[in-house]
C-alpha atoms as a printed R data frame, in Angstrom:
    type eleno elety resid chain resno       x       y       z
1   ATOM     1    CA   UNK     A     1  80.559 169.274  74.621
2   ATOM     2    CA   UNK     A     2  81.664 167.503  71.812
3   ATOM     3    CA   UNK     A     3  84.859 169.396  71.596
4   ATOM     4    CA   UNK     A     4  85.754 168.836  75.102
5   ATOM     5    CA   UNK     A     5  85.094 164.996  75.026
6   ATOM     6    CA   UNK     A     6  87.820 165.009  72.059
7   ATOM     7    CA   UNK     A     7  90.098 167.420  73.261
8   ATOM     8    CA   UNK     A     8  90.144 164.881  76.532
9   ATOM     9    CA   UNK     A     9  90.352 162.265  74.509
10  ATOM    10    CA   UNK     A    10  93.689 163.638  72.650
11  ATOM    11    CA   UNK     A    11  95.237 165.061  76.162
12  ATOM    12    CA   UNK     A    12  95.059 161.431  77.438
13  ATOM    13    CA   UNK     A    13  96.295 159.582  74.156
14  ATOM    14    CA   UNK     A    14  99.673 161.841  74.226
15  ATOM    15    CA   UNK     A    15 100.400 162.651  77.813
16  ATOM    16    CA   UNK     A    16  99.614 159.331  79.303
17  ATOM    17    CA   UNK     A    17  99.478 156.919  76.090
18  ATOM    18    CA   UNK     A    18 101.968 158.407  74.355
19  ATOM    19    CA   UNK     A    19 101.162 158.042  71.331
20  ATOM    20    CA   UNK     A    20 103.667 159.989  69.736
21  ATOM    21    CA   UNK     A    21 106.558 158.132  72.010
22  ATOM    22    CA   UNK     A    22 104.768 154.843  70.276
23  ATOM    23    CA   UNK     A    23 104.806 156.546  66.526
24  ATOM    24    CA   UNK     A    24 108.987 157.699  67.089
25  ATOM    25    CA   UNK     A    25 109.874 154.061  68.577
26  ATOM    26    CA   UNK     A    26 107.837 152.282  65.339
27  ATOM    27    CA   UNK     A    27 110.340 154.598  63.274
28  ATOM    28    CA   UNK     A    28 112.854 153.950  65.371
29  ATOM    29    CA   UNK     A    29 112.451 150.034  65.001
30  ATOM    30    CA   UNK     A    30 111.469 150.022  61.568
31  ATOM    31    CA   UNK     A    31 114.019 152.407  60.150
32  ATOM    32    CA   UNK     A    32 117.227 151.867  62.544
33  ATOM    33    CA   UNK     A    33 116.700 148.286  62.830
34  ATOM    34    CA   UNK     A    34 114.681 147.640  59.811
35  ATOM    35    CA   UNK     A    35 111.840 145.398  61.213
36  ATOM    36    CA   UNK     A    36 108.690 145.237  61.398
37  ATOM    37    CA   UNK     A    37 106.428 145.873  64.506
38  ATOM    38    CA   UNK     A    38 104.315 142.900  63.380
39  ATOM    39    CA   UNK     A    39 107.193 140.588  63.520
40  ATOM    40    CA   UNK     A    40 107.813 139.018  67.019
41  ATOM    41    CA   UNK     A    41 111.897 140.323  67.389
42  ATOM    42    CA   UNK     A    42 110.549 144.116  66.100
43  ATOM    43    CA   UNK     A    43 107.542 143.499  68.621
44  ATOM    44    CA   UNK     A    44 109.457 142.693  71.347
45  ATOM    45    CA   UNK     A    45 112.139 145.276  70.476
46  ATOM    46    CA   UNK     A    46 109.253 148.452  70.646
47  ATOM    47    CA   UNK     A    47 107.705 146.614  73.223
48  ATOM    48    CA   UNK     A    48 111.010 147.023  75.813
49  ATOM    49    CA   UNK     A    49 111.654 150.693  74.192
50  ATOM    50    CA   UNK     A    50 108.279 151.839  74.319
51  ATOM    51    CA   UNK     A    51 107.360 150.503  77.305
52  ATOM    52    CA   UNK     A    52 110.696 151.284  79.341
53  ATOM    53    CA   UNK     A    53 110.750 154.896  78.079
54  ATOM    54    CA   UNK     A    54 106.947 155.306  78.844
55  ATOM    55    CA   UNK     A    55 106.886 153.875  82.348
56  ATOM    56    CA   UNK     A    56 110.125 155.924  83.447
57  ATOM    57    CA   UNK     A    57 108.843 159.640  81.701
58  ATOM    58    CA   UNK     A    58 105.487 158.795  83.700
59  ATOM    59    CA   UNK     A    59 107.340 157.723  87.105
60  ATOM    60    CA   UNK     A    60 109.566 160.637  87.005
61  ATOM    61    CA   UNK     A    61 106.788 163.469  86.671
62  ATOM    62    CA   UNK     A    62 104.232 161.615  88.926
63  ATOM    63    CA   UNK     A    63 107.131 160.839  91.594
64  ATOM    64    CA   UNK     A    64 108.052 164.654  91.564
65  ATOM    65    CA   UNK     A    65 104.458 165.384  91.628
66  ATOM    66    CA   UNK     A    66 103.424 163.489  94.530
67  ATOM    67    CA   UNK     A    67 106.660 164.039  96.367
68  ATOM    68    CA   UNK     A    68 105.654 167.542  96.749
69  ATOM    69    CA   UNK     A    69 102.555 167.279  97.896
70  ATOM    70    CA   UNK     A    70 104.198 164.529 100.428
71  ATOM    71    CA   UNK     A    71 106.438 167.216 101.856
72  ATOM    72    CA   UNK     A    72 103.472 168.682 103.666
73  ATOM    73    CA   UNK     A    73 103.216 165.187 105.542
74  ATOM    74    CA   UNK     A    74 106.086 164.106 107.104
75  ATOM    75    CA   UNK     A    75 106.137 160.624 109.077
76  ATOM    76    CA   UNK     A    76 106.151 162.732 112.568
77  ATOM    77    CA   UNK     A    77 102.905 165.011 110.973
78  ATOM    78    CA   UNK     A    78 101.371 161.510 109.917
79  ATOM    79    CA   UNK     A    79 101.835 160.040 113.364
80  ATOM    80    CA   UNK     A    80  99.732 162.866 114.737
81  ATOM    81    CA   UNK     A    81  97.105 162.770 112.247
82  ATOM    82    CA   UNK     A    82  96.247 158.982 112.853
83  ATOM    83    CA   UNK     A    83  96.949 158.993 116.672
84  ATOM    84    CA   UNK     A    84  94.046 160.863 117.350
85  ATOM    85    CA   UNK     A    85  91.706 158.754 114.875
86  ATOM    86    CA   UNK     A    86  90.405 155.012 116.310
87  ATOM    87    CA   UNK     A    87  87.966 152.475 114.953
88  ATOM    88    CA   UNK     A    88  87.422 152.443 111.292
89  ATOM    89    CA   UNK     A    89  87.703 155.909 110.906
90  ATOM    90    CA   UNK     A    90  91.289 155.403 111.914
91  ATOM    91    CA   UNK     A    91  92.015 152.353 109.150
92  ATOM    92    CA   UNK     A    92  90.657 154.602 106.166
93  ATOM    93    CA   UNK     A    93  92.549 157.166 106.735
94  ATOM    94    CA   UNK     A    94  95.962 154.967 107.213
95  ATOM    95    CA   UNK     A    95  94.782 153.052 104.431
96  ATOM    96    CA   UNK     A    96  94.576 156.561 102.570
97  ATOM    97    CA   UNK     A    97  97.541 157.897 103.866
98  ATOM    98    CA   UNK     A    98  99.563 154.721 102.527
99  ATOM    99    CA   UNK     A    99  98.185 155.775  98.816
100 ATOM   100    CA   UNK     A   100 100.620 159.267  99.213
101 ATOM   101    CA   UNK     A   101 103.589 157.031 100.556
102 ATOM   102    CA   UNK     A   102 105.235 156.033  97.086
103 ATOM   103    CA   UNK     A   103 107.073 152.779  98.813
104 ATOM   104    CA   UNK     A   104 107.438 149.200  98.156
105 ATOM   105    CA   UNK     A   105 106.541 146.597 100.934
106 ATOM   106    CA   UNK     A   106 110.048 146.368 102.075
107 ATOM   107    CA   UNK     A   107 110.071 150.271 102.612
108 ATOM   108    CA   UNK     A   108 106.797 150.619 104.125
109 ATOM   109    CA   UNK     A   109 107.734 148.369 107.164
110 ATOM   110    CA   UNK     A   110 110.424 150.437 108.926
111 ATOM   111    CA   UNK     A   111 107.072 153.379 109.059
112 ATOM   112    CA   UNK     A   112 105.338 150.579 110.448
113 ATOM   113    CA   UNK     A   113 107.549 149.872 113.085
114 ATOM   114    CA   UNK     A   114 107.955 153.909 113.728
115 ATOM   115    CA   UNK     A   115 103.714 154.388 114.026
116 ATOM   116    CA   UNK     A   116 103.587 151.148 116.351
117 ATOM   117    CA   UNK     A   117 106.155 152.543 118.399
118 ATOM   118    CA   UNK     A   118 104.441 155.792 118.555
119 ATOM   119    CA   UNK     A   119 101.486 153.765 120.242
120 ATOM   120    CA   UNK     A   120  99.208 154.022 116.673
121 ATOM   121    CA   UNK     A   121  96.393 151.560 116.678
122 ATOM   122    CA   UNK     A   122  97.653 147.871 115.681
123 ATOM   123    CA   UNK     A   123  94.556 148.127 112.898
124 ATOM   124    CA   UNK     A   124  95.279 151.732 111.841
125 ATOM   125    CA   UNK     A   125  98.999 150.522 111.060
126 ATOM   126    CA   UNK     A   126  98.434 147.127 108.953
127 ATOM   127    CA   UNK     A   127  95.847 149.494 106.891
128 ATOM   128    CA   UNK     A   128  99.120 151.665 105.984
129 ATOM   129    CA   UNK     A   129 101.105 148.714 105.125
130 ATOM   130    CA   UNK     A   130  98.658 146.734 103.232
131 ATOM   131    CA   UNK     A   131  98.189 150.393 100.989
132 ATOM   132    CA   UNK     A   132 101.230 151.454 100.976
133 ATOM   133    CA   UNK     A   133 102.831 149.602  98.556
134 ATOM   134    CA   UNK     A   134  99.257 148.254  96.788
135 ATOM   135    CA   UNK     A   135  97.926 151.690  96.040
136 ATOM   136    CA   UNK     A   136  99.759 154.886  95.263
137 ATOM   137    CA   UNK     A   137  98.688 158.191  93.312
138 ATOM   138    CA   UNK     A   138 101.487 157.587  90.546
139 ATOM   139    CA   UNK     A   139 100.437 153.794  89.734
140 ATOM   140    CA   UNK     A   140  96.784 154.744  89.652
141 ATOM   141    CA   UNK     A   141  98.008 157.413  86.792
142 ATOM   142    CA   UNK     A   142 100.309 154.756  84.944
143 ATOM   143    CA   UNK     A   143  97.595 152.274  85.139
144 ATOM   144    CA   UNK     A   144  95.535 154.784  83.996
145 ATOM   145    CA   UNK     A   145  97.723 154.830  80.681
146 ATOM   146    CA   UNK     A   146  98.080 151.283  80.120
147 ATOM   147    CA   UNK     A   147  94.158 149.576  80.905
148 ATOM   148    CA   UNK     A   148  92.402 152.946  81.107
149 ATOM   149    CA   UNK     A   149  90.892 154.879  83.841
150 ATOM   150    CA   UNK     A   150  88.124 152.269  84.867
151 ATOM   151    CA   UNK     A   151  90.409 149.582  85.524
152 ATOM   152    CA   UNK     A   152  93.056 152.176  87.253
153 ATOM   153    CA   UNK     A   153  90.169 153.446  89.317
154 ATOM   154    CA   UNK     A   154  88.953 149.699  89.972
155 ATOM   155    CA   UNK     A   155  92.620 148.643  91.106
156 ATOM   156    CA   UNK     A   156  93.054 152.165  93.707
157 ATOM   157    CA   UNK     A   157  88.701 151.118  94.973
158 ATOM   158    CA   UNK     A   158  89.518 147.070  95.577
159 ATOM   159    CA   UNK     A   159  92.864 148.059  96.982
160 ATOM   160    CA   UNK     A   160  91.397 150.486  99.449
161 ATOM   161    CA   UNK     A   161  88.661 148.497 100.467
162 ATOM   162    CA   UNK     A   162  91.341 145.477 101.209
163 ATOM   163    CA   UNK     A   163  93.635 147.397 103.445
164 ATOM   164    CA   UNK     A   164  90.299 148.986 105.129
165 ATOM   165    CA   UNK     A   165  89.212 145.665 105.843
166 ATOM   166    CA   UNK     A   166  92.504 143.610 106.581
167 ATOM   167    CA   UNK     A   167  93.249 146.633 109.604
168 ATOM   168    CA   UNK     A   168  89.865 146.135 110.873
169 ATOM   169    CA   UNK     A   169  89.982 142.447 111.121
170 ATOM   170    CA   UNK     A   170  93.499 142.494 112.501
171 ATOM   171    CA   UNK     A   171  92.296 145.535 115.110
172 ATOM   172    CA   UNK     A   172  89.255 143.654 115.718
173 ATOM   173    CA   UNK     A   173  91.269 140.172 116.888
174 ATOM   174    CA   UNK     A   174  93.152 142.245 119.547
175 ATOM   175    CA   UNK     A   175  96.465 140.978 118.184
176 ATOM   176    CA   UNK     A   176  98.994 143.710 119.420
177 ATOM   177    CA   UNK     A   177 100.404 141.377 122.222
178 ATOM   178    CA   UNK     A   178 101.873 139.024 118.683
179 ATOM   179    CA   UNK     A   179 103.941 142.450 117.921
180 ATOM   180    CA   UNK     A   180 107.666 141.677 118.876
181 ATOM   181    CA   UNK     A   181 108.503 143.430 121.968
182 ATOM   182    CA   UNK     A   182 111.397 145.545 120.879
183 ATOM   183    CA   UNK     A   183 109.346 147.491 118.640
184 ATOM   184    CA   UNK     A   184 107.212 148.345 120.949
185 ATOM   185    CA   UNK     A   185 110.382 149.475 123.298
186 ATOM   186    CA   UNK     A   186 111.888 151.618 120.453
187 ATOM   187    CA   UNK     A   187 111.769 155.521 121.589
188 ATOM   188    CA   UNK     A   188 109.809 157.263 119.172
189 ATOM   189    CA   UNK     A   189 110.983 160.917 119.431
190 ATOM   190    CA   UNK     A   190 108.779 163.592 118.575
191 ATOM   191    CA   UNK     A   191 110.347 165.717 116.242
192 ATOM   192    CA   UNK     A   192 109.307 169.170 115.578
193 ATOM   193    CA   UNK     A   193 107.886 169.322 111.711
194 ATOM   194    CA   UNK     A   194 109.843 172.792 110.590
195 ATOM   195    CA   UNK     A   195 108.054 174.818 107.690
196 ATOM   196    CA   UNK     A   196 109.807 174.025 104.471
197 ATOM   197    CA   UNK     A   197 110.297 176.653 101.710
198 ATOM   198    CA   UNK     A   198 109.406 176.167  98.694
199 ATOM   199    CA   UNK     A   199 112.893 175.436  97.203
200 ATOM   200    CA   UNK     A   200 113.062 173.046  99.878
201 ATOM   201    CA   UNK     A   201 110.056 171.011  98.777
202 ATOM   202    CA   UNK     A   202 111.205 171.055  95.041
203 ATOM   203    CA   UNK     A   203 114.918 169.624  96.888
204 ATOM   204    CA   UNK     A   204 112.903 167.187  98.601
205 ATOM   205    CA   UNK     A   205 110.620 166.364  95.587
206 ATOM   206    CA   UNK     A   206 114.119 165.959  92.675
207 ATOM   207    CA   UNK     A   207 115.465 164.066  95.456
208 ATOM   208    CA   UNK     A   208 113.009 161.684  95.866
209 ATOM   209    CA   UNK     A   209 112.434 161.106  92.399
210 ATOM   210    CA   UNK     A   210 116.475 159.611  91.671
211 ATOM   211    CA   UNK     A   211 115.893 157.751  95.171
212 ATOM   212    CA   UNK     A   212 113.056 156.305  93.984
213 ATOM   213    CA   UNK     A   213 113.763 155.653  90.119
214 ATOM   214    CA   UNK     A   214 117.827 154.226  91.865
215 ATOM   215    CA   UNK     A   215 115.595 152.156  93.793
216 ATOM   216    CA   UNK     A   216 112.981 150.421  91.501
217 ATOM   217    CA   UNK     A   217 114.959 150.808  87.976
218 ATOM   218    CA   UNK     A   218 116.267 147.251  87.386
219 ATOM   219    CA   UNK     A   219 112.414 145.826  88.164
220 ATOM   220    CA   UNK     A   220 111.227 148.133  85.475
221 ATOM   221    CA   UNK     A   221 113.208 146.490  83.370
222 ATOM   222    CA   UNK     A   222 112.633 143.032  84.425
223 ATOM   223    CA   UNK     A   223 109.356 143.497  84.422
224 ATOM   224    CA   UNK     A   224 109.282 145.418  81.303
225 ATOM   225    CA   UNK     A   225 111.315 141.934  79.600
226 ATOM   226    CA   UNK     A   226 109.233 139.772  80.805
227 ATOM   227    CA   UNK     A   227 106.118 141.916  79.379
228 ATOM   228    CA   UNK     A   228 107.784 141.443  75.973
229 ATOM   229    CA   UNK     A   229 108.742 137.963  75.878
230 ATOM   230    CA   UNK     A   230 104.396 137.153  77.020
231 ATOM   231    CA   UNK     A   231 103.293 139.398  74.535
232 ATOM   232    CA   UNK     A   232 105.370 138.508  71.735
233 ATOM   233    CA   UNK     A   233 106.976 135.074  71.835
234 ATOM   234    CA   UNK     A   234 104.446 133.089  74.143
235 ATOM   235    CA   UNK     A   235 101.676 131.725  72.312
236 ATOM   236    CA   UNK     A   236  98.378 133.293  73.311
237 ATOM   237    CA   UNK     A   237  96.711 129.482  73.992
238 ATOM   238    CA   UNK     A   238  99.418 128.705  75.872
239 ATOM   239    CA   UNK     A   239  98.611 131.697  78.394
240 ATOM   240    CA   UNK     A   240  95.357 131.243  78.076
241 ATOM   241    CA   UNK     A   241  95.418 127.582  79.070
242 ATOM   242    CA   UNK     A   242  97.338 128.204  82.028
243 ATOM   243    CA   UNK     A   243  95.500 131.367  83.088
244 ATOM   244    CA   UNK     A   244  92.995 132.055  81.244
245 ATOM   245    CA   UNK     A   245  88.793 132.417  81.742
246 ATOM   246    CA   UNK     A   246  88.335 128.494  81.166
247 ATOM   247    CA   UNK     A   247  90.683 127.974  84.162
248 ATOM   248    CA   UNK     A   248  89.216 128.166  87.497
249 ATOM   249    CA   UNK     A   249  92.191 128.125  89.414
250 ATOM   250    CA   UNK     A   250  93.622 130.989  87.105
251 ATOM   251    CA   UNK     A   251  93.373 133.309  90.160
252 ATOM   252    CA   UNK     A   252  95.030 130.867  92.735
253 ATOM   253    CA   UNK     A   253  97.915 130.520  89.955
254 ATOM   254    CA   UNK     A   254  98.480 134.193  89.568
255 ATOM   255    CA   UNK     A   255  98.627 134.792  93.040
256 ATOM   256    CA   UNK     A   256 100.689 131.913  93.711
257 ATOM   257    CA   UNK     A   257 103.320 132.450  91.323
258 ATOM   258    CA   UNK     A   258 103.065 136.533  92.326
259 ATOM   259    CA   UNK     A   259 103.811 135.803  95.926
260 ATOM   260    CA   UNK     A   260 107.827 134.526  95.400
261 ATOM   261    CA   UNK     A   261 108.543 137.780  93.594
262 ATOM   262    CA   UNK     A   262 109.617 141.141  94.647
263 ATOM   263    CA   UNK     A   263 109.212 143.989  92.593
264 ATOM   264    CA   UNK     A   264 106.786 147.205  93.261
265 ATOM   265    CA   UNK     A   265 103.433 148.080  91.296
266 ATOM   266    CA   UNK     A   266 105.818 149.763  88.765
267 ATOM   267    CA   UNK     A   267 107.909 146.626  87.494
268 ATOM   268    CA   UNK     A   268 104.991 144.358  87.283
269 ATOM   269    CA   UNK     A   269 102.020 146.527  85.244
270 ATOM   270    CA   UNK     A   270 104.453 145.506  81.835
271 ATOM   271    CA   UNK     A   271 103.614 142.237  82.799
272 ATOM   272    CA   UNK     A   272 100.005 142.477  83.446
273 ATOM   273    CA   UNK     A   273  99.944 144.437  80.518
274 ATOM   274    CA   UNK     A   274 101.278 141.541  78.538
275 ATOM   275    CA   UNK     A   275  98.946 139.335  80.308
276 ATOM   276    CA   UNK     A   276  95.779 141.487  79.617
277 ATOM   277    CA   UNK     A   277  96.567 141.536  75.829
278 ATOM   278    CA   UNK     A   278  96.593 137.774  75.619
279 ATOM   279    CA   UNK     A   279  93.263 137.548  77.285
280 ATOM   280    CA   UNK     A   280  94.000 136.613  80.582
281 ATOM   281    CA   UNK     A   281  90.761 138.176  82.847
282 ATOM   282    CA   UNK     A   282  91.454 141.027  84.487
283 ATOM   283    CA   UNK     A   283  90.819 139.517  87.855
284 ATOM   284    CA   UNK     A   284  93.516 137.477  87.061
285 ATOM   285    CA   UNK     A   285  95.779 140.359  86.395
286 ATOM   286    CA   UNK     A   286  94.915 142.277  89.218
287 ATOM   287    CA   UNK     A   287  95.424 139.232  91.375
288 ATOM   288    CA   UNK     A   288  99.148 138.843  90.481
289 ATOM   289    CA   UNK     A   289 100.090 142.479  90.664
290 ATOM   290    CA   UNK     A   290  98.813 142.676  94.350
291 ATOM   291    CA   UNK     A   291 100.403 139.376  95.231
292 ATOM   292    CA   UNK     A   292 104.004 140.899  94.038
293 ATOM   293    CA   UNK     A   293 103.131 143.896  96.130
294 ATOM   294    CA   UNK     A   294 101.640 143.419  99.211
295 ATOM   295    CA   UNK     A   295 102.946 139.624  99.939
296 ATOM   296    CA   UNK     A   296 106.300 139.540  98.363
297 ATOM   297    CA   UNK     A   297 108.189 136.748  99.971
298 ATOM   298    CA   UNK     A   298 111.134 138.880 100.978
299 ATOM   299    CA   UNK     A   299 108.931 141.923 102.668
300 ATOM   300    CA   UNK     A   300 106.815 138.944 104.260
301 ATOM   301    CA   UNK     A   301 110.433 137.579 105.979
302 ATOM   302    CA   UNK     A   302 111.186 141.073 106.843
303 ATOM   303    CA   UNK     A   303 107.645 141.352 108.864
304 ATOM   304    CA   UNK     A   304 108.331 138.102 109.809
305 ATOM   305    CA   UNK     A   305 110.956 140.152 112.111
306 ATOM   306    CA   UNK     A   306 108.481 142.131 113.814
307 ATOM   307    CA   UNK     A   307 105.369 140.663 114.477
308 ATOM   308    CA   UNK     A   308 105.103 137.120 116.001
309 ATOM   309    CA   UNK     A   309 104.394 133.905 113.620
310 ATOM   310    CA   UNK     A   310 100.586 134.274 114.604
311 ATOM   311    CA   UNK     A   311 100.346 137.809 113.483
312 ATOM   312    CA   UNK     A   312 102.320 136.724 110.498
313 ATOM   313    CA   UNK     A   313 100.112 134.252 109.650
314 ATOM   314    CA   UNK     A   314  96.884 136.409 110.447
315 ATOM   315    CA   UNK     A   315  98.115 138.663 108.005
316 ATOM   316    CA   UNK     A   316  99.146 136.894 105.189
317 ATOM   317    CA   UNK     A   317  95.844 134.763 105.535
318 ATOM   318    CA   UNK     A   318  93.567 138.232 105.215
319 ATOM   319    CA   UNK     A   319  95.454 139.708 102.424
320 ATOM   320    CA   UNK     A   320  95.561 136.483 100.131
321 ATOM   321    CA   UNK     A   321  92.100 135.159 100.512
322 ATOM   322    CA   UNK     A   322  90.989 139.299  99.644
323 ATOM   323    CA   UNK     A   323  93.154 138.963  97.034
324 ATOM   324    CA   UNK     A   324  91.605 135.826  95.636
325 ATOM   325    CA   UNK     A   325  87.977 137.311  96.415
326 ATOM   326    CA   UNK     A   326  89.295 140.377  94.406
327 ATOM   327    CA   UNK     A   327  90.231 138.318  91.184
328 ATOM   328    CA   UNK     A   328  87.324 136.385  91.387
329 ATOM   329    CA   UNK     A   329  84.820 139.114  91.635
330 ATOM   330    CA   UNK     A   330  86.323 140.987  88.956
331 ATOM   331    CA   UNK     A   331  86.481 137.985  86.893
332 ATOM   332    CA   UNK     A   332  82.926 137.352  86.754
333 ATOM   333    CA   UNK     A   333  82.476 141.051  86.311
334 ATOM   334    CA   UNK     A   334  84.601 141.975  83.619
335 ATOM   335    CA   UNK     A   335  82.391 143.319  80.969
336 ATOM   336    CA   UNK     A   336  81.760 146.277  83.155
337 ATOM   337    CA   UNK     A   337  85.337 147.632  83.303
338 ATOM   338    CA   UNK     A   338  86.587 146.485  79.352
C-alpha cells in the first residue's frame, strides 16, 4: 500500500507539478541567465517561465481531453437533455453540464441565449452560465497542480453548489418575463446531431484546443506577470495588510477588485497562486478568482443585453453575496483544506 501511496505521490509531482519542468527552468535561470532563484529578478524570471510553460502543457492536454469527450454533447444534444429535466433536478444537471463547456463568461452567453430560445427553464439556464465559466474539468486538474487536490476539489464543490443555488433562486422568483424579448423570438432550429467518427472527434478536439489556447493566451500571460510581480517584488506585509486574515473586509476587497477584470479561470490561478504563497486565506483567493469569472464587468454588459436591468441585478446580487459567503466560510475553515 505503501508503494502505491508513493508511486501516486511521484505521478502527481511530475505530470501535474512538474517538477522536472521546475528543475530544467532553475538551470535554465541559473545557468543561461546566471541568477539565482532566491533573488527577486531570477524569482520572477522562473516564476513567468515555469509558470507560463506549466499552465499551457496542462491546458493543451486537458483541452484536447475534454474536447473529446464534449463531442458526444453537442449544444442541440444538450438542449434535449435539460428540456426534459425541471425543478432542481434540472439546475444540477445545467450546472453540471456547464463544468464540460470549457468557456469564459463572454462565451457562455450566446448558449444561453440558444437554451432560452429553445424554451429551457429560466433556472436550468443561469445554472449553466453561472458554471460554465466558474467550474470546468481542466481548471479543477490545473488547480489540482498548483493548491492540491483538496482545494481543487473545494473550488469545483462551492462552485457547484453556487450555480445550483443561484438557478433555483432565479427559477424560483419567476423572472423569465425580465428576459429581453428578442431572445425569446430567435428560431431555435433543431438540428439533427450526426454520428461523428472518430477522426472527426480528434478534428474537433485539435481544433478546439488552438481556438481555445488563440483565445485565452494573452490572459495567461497577464495573469501569469502579475503572479510574479506579487510573489516576488511585493512585500508579503504589504499583501497581507491589504488582504490578509487580520482584514475583515479581505473578501469584499478581493471580490471587488476581481469584478472589473476579464480573464477566464486559466489567467487568474498565477495570481491566486501568488496570493496563496503570501498568506492571503484561501477564501480570499477563491473569492477573487470567481469574481473574474463569473461577474467580469464586460460579460456582465454583455448580459446586460439580454435580460432586463431587474434580472441583471437579481443576478449579479445572488452570485456576489455567494461569493462573499464562499470566502468567508472557507476563511474560517481553512485548516481543513491546507
Amino acid at each position: 500500500m505503501n508503494l502505491v501511496y508513493q508511486f501516486f505521490n511521484w505521478l502527481n509531482a511530475q505530470l501535474l507539478k512538474m517538477e522536472w519542468l521546475y528543475n530544467l527552468v532553475t538551470l535554465l535561470v541559473e545557468k543561461a541567465f546566471g541568477l539565482s532563484i532566491e533573488s527577486r529578478l531570477g524569482g520572477s524570471i522562473h516564476f513567468f517561465i515555469y509558470d507560463t510553460i506549466k499552465i499551457f502543457i496542462l491546458l493543451s492536454i486537458l483541452i484536447f481531453v475534454i474536447s473529446y469527450i464534449q463531442s458526444y454533447f453537442p449544444p442541440e444534444r444538450t438542449k434535449k437533455l435539460l428540456g426534459g429535466i425541471r425543478g432542481i433536478k434540472g439546475n444540477i444537471l445545467g450546472a453540471l453540464l456547464g463544468t464540460i463547456t470549457p468557456f469564459c463568461s463572454c462565451s457562455s452567453i450566446p448558449i444561453f441565449i440558444g437554451f432560452t430560445s429553445a424554451g429551457l427553464p429560466i433556472g436550468v439556464t443561469f445554472s449553466f452560465l453561472i458554471s460554465s465559466p466558474l467550474v470546468d474539468l481542466a481548471s479543477m486538474l490545473i488547480l489540482t497542480s498548483f493548491f492540491g487536490i483538496k482545494i481543487a476539489i473545494a473550488y469545483l464543490v462551492v462552485g457547484l453548489i453556487l450555480a445550483v443555488i443561484g438557478g433555483t433562486i432565479i427559477d424560483k422568483l419567476g423572472l423569465e418575463k425580465y428576459v429581453e424579448g428578442y431572445v425569446r423570438e430567435v428560431k431555435s432550429v433543431d438540428i439533427e446531431v450526426g454520428e461523428m467518427s472518430r477522426a472527426d472527434r480528434l478534428s474537433y478536439a485539435k481544433e478546439q484546443v488552438i481556438f481555445i489556447i488563440k483565445k485565452v493566451w494573452i490572459y495567461i500571460l497577464i495573469g501569469v506577470g502579475i503572479g510574479a510581480a506579487i510573489h516576488n517584488w511585493i512585500p508579503q506585509s504589504i499583501v497581507e495588510n491589504v488582504i490578509g486574515q487580520n482584514n475583515p473586509f479581505a473578501v469584499v476587497l478581493a471580490t471587488a477588485v476581481g469584478i472589473p477584470m476579464y480573464a477566464d479561470i486559466f489567467g487568474t490561478i498565477p495570481i491566486a497562486e501568488a496570493l496563496f504563497a503570501k498568506g492571503v486565506g484561501i477564501g480570499t483567493v477563491l473569492s477573487f478568482m470567481m469574481a473574474v469569472t463569473a461577474l467580469s464587468l464586460p460579460s456582465m454588459i454583455m448580459l446586460g443585453k439580454v435580460v432586463k436591468p431587474k434580472l441583471l441585478g437579481i443576478f449579479i446580487a445572488i452570485v456576489a453575496i455567494g461569493i462573499l459567503f464562499i470566502g468567508y466560510l472557507f476563511n474560517a475553515i481553512s485548516y481543513v483544506f491546507i
